[in-house]
C-alpha positions as CSV (number, residue, x, y, z in Angstrom):
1,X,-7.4,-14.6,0.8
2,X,-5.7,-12.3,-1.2
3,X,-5.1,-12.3,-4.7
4,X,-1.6,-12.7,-6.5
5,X,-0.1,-13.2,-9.5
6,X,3.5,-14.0,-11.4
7,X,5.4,-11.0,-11.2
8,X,6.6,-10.4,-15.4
9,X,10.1,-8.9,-16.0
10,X,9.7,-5.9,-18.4
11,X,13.1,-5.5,-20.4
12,X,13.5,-1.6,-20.9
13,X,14.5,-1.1,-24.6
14,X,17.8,0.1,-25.6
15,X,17.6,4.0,-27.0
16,X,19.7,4.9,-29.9
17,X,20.6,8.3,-30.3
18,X,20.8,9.6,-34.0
19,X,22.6,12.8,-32.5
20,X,26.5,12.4,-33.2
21,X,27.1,14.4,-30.1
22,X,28.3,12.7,-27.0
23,X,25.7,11.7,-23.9
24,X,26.0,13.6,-21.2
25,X,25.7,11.9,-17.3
26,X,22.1,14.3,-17.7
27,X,20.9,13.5,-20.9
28,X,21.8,9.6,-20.2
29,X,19.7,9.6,-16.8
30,X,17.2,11.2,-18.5
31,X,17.0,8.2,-21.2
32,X,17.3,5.7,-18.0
33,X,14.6,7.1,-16.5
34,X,12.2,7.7,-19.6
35,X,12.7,3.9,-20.1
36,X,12.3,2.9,-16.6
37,X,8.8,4.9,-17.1
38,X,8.3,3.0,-20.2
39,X,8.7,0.0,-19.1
40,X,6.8,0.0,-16.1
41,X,3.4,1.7,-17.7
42,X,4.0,-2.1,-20.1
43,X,3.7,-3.5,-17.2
44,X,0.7,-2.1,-15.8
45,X,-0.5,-2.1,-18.8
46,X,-1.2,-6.0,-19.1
47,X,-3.9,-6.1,-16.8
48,X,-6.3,-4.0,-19.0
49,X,-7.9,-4.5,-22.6
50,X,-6.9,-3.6,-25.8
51,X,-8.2,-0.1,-25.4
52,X,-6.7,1.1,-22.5
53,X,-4.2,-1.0,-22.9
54,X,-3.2,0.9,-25.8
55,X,-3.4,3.9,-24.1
56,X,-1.1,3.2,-21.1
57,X,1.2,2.3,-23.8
58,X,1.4,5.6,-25.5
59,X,1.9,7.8,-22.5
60,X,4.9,10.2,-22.3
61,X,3.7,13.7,-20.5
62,X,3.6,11.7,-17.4
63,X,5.9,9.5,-16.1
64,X,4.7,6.0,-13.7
65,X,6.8,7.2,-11.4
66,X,4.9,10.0,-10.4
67,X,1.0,8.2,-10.7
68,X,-0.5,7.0,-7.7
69,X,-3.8,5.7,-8.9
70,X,-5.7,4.5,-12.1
71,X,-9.2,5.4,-12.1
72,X,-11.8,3.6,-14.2
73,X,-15.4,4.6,-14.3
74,X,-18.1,3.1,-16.2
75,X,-19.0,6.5,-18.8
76,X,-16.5,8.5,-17.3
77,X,-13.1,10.0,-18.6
78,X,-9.9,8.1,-18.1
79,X,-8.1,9.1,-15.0
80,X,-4.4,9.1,-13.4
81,X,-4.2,10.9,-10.2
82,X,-0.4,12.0,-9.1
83,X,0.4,13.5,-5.8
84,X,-0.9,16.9,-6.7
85,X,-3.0,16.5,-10.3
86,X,-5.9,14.6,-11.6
87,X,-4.7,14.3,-15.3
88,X,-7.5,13.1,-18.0
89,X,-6.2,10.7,-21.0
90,X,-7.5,10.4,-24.4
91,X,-7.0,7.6,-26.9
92,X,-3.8,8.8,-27.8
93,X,-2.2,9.1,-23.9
94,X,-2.3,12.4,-23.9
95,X,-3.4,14.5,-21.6
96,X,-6.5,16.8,-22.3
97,X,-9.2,18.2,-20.6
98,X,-11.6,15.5,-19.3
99,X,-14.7,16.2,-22.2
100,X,-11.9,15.1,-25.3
101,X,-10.5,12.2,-23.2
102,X,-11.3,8.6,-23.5
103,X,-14.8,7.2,-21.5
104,X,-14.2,4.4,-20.0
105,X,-17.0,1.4,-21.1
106,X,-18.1,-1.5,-19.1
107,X,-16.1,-3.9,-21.0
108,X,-13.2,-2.3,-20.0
109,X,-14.0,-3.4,-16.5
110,X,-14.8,-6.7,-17.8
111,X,-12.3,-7.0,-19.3
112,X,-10.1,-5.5,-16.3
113,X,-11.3,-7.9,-14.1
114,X,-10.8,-10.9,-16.3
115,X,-7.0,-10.4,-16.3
116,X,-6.7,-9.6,-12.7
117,X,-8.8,-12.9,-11.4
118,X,-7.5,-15.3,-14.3
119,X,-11.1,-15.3,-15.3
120,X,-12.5,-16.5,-12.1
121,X,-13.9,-14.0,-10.3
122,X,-16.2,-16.5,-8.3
123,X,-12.6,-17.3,-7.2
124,X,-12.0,-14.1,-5.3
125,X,-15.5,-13.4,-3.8
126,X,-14.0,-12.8,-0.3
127,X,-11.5,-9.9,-1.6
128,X,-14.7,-8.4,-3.7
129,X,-17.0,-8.9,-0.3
130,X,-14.1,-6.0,1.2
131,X,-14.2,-4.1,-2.3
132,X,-10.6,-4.8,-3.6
133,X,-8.3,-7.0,-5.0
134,X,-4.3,-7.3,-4.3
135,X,-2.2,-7.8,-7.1
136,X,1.2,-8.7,-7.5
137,X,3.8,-6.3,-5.6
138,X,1.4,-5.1,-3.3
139,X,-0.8,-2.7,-5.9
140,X,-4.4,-2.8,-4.5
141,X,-7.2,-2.3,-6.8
142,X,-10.5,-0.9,-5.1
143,X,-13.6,-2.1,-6.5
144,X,-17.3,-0.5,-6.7
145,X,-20.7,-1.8,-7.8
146,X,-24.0,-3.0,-6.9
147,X,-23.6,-4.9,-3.5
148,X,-25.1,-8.2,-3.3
149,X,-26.3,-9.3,0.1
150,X,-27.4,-12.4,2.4
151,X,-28.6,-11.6,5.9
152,X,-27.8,-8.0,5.2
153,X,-24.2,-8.8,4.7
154,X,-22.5,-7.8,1.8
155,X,-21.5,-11.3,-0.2
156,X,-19.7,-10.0,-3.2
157,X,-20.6,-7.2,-5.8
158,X,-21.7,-7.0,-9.3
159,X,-22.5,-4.8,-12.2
160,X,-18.7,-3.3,-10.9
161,X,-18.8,0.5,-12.0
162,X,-15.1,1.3,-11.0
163,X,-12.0,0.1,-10.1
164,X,-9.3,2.5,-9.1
165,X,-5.6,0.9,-9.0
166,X,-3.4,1.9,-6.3
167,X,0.2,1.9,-7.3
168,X,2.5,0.6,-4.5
169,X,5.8,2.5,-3.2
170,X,9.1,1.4,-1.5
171,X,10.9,3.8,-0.6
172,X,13.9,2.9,1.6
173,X,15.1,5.0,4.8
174,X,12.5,6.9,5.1
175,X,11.8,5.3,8.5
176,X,15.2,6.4,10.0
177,X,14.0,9.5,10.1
178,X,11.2,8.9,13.1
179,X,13.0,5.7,14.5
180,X,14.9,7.4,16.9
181,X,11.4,8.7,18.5
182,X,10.2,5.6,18.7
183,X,12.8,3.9,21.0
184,X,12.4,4.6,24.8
185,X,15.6,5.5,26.9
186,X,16.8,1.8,27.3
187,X,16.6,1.5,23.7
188,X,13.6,-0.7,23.8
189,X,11.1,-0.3,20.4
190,X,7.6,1.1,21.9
191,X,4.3,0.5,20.6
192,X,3.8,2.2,17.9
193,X,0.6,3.8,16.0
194,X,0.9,5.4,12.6
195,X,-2.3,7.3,11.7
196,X,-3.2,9.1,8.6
197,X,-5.5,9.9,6.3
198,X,-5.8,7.5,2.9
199,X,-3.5,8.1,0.5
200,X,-0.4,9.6,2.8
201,X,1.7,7.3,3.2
202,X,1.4,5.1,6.5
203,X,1.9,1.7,4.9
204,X,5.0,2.8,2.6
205,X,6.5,4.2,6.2
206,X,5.7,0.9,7.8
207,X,7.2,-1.3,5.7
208,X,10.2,0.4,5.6
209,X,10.3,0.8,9.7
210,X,9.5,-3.4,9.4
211,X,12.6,-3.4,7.3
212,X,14.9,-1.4,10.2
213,X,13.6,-2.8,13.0
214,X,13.8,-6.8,11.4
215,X,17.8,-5.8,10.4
216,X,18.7,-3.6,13.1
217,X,20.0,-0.2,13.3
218,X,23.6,-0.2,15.1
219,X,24.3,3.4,15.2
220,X,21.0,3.2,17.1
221,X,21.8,0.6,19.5
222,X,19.3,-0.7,17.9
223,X,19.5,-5.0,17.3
224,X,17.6,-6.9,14.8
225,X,14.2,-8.2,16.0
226,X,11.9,-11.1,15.5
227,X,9.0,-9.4,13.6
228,X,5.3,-11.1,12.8
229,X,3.2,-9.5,10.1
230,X,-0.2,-9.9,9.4
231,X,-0.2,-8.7,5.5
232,X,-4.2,-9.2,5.3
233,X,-4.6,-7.4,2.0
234,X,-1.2,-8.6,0.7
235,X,0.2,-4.8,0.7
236,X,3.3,-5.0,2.5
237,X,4.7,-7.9,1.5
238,X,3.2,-8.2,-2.0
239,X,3.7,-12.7,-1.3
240,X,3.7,-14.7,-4.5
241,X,3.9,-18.3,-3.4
242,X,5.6,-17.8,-0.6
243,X,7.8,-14.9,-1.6
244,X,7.6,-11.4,-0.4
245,X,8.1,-9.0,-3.4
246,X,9.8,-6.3,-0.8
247,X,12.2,-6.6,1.5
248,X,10.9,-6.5,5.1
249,X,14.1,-7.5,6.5
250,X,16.2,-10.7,7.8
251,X,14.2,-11.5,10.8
252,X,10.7,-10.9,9.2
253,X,7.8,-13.4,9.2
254,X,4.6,-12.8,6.7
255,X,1.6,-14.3,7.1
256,X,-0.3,-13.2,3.8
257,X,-3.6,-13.0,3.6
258,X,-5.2,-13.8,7.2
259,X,-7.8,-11.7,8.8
260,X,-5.3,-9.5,11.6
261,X,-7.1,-11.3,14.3
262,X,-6.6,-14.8,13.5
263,X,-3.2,-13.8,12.7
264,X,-1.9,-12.4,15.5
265,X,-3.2,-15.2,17.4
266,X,-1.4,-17.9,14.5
267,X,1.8,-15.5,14.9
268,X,2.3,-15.5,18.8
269,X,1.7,-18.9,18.8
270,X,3.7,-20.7,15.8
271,X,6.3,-17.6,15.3
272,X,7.7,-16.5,18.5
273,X,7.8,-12.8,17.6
274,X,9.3,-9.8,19.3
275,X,7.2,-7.5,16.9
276,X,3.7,-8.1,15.6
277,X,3.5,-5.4,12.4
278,X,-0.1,-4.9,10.8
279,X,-2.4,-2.3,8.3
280,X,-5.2,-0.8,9.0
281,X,-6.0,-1.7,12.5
282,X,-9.6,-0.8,13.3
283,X,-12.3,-3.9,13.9
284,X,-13.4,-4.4,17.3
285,X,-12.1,-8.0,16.6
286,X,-8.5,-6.9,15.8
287,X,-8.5,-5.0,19.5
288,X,-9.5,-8.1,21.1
289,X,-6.5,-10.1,19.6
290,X,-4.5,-7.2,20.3
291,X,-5.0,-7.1,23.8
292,X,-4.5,-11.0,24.1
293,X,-1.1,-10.8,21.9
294,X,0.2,-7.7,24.7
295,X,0.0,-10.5,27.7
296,X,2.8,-12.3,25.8
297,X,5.3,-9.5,25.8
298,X,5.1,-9.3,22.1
299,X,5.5,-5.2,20.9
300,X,3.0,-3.8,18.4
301,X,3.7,-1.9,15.3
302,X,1.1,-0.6,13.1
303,X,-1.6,1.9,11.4
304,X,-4.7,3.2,11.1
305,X,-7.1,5.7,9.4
306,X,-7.2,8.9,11.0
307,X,-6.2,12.7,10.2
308,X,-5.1,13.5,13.9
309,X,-4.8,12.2,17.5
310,X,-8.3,13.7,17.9
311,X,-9.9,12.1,15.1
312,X,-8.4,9.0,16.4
313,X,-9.7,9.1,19.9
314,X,-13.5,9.9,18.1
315,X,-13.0,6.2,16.9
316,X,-14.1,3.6,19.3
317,X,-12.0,0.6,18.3
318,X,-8.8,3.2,18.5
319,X,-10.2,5.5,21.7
320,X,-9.9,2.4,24.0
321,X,-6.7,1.5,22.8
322,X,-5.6,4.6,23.5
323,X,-7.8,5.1,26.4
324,X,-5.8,1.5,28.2
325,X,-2.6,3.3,27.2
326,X,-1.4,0.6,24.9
327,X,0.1,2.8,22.2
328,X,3.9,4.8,23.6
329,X,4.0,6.4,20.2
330,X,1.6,7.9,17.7
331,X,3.0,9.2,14.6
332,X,0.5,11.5,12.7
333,X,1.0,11.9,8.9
334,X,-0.5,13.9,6.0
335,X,0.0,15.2,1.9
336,X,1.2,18.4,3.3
337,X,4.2,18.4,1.8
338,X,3.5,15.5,-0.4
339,X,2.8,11.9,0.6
340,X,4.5,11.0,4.3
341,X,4.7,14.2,5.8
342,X,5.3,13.7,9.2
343,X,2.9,16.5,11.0
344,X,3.9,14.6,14.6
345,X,5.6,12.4,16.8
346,X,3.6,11.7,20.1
347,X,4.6,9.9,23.2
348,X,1.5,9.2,24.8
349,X,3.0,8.3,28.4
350,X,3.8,12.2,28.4
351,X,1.6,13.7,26.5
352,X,4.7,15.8,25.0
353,X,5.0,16.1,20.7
354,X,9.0,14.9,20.4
């Protein structure tokens, strides 16, 4: 099961400005914004030490707005990666080159891991056995050390080295953009495959295309429909007790938490849905459920690692999907141009890029 945790309100401060001369619409946004930024490093902040804690407090030549990750390594330099930089921190949060910034130490791990299991880590074994942890609002936090094993399964980990925090993104209407590609003539959503490689932005485009498709787009002719998802790693929903942290629309039910096969099965029989929405698709077990959820009508909607239709069909799990024709649509994204660069729109029936 996934692992989440109260959501805490930051209040941004209020900024006085010593200047007599009157704020501009610029120079207020600019306040609005540097507080926003402010406010939401405090909030990442909490789940770290002292040290780094202290440090995430103090930055200012980068805003959270543009990080994507949080890298800690055992003897290594502090590390925020944005779309297009690998910036190195030193005490101060500033950034320098990576021999004056701050090495991170094992108890800052320790310590790390502490806050984000409530000091039971035995409590979250499962997560560690799939190296990460979910915490609230869908940021994932990947996990690395020595592998512990039974039956030459991994069990859990130890001596953890790193831990590298994946900052979450909503960004709404992006998925208006490729809807239009994904309906058929009759208006009918197909099934749908997003692919990409990590860090490009499948799961931020299929949350929001879970958001359209659950409301309904009327200019087109689109209505709202029944969708199912099976948010195993908590990521697109970001659930605490109960609640989803984003909006996936009016006609969306999440199921947080639960392996993708058990839950599509759990979903087409408790749920009803039109749509069954998932991450990451790629275990032979997931296919099988896949295949069973199809015989009911239900329409699929989801992603998977790969770079290009090619790579794709070089995967088994994803070549016989592909191979039985199950996908109508493959969308193909990259960093190109920055995360969620569409590179393609694919109907598979055809064969023809749209």
């Amino acid at each position: 099961m996934s692992l989440h945790y109260t959501l805490s309100v930051v209040q941004a401060p209020k900024v006085k400005l010593n200047s007599t001369e009157p704020m501009t619409s610029q120079t207020e946004g600019s306040l609005c914004r540097s507080d926003q930024s402010a406010a939401l490093w405090a909030d990442m902040a909490r789940w770290f030490g002292p040290e780094v804690r202290s440090i995430l407090d103090k930055i200012k030549a980068v805003t959270f707005q543009e990080v994507e990750e949080l890298r800690l390594r055992v003897g290594q330099p502090l590390l925020v990666r944005t779309s297009d930089q690998d910036l190195f921190l030193n005490s101060e949060g500033e950034i320098t080159n990576p021999n004056k910034a701050y090495f991170v130490k094992r108890e800052d791990l320790v310590c790390a891991l502490e806050r984000m299991t409530h000091s039971s880590v035995y409590a979250v074994e499962e997560d560690l056995r799939q190296g990460f942890l979910t915490l609230p609002g869908g940021n994932r936090v990947g996990v690395t050390g020595e592998a512990i094993l039974q039956h030459g399964k991994i069990q859990t980990l130890k001596h953890i080295s790193s831990l590298n925090l994946r900052i979450a993104r909503d960004i709404l209407g992006r998925g208006l953009k490729i809807l239009p590609l994904l309906l058929g003539a009759d208006g009918t959503f197909g099934h749908t495959l997003l692919i990409s490689p990590p860090r490009a932005g499948k799961t931020t485009l299929l949350r929001d295309l879970i958001r359209l498709i659950s409301n309904g787009v009327p200019q087109l002719g689109l209505v709202g429909l029944t969708v199912g998802v099976v948010d195993e790693r908590g990521e697109l929903a970001g659930m605490w007790q109960g609640v989803p942290t984003y909006n996936l629309g009016y006609r969306t039910d999440v199921l947080d938490g639960c392996p993708k096969a058990s839950g599509m099965n759990m979903m087409v029989r408790s749920m009803a849905p039109q749509v069954i929405a998932m991450d990451e698709l790629g275990h032979s077990d997931d296919v099988t459920a896949l295949m069973d959820a199809l015989r009911t009508g239900v329409r699929i909607l989801s992603t998977a690692h790969a770079s290009s239709l090619e790579e794709a069909q070089n995967r088994p799990t994803l070549a016989h999907l592909l191979e039985q024709g199950v996908f109508e649509r493959l969308v193909v994204l990259s960093r190109k141009n920055g995360p969620g660069t569409v590179e393609g729109v694919y109907d598979l029936k055809t064969g023809r890029i749209l």
